[in-house]
C-alpha positions in Angstrom: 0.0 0.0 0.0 2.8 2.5 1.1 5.1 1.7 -2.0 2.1 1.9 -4.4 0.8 5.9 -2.8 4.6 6.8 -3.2 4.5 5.7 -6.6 1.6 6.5 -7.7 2.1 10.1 -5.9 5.8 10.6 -7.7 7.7 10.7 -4.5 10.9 9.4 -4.5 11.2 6.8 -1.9 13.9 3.9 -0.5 11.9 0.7 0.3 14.0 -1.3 3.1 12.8 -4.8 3.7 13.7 -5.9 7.5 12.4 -9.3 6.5 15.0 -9.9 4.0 18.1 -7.8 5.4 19.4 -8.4 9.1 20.9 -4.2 9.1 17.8 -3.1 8.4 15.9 -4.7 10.6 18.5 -4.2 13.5 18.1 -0.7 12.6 14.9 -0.8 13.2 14.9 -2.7 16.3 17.4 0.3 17.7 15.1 2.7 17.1 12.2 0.9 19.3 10.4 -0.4 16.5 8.7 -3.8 16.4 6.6 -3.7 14.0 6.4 -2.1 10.7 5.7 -0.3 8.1 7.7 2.7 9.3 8.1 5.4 7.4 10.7 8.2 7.9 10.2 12.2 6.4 13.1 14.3 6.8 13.9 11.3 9.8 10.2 12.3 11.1 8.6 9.0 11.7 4.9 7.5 11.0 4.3 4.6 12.4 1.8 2.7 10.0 0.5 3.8 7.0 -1.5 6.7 7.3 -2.1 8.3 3.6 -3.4 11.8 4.6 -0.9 11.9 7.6 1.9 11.6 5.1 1.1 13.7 2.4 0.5 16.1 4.6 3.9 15.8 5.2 5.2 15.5 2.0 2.7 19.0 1.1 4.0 20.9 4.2 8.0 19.4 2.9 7.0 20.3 -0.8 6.1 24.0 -0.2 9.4 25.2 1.8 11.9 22.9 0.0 11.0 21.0 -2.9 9.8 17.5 -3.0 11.8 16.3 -0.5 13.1 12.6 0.1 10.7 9.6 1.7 12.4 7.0 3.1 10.2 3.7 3.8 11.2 0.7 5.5 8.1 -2.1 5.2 8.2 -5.6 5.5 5.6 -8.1 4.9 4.6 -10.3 7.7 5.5 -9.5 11.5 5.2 -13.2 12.6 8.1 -14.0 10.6 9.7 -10.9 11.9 9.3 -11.9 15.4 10.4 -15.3 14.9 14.0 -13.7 13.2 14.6 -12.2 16.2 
């Protein structure tokens, strides 16, 4: 859902999947995060994926400074994720 709004929206956008890279999902893990998807604006995080929250975001980002990067870490299934702990 999150990959498709960026897309569909034209932001530019890093997809990091903690299910398939142990980094990523020890970054996550530091940053008190057990769940995902995460998504960082300007290192501003939402936790979930909340559409109007974001491009809210992204508007406010937009209008002072351009378009701004969005960086998204999602992963897939969070009993897997648990169980990779």
């Amino acid at each position: 859902m999150a990959k498709h709004f960026f897309t569909a929206n034209q932001y530019e956008f890093e997809e990091r999947n903690v299910a398939e890279n142990k980094e990523y999902r020890d970054e996550l893990l530091n940053m008190g995060y057990r769940s995902t998807p995460i998504i960082l604006i300007d290192d501003k995080p939402f936790v979930g994926f909340n559409p109007s929250l974001i491009n809210k975001e992204l508007n406010n980002i937009r209008s002072f400074e351009g378009a701004g990067e969005v960086e998204e870490k999602e992963f897939f299934n969070n009993k897997r994720f648990k169980q990779m702990q």
